[in-house]
N, C-alpha and C positions, 0 to 999 in steps of 0.2 A: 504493500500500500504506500511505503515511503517512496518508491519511484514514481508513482501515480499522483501522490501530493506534488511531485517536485517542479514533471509536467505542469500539473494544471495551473500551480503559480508562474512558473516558463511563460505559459502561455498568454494567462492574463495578465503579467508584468510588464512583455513586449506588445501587446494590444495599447497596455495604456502608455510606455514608452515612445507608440507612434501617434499616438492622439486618437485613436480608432474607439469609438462609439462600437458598443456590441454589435448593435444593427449592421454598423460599417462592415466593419471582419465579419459577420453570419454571411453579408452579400458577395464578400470579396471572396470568402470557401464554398461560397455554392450551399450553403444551407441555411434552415428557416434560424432565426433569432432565438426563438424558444429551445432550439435544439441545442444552441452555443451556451447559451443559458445551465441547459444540463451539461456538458463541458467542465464548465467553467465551475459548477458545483459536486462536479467531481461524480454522476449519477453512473453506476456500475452498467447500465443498460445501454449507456452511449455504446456504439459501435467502434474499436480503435482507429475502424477507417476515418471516420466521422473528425477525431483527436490531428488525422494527417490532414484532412483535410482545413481543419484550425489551422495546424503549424505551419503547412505551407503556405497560406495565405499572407503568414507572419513571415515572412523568410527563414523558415527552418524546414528541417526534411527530419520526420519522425521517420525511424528502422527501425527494425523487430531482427532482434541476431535469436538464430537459436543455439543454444548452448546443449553438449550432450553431457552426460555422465561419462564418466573416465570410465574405461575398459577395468577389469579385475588384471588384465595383466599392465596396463599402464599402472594401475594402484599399486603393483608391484614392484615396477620398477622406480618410482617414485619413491616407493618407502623401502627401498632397497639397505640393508644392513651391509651391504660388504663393503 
């Protein structure tokens, strides 16, 4: 959830760094007002597209990296004793 706070202040710190009225940025990403609305209040139902399409509008590019789990033999040799 702490990444998800970090964003959404990101977002609405650089909105009002540019002088952007919510309505502004909802038009400038292509979505309704009320939707930037829930965005901006953090509502778990927002779509993350929805979040790219905020930041881009902002001059940012939100990425989704996936991360795997380390193999049992990488844990291996990581925690290697010799």
């Amino acid at each position: 959830m702490m990444l998800m706070n970090n964003l959404i202040a990101g977002l609405r710190a650089r909105r009002k760094e540019l002088s952007l009225t919510q309505a502004q940025l909802a038009a400038r990403a292509g979505i309704a007002r009320r939707t930037l609305l829930r965005v901006e209040a953090g509502d778990p139902s927002v779509k993350i597209g929805t979040y790219a399409q905020a930041a881009q509008a902002l001059g940012f590019e939100l990425a989704l990296v996936r991360r795997s789990r380390p193999s049992l033999d990488e844990l291996d040799s990581i925690y290697d004793d010799e």
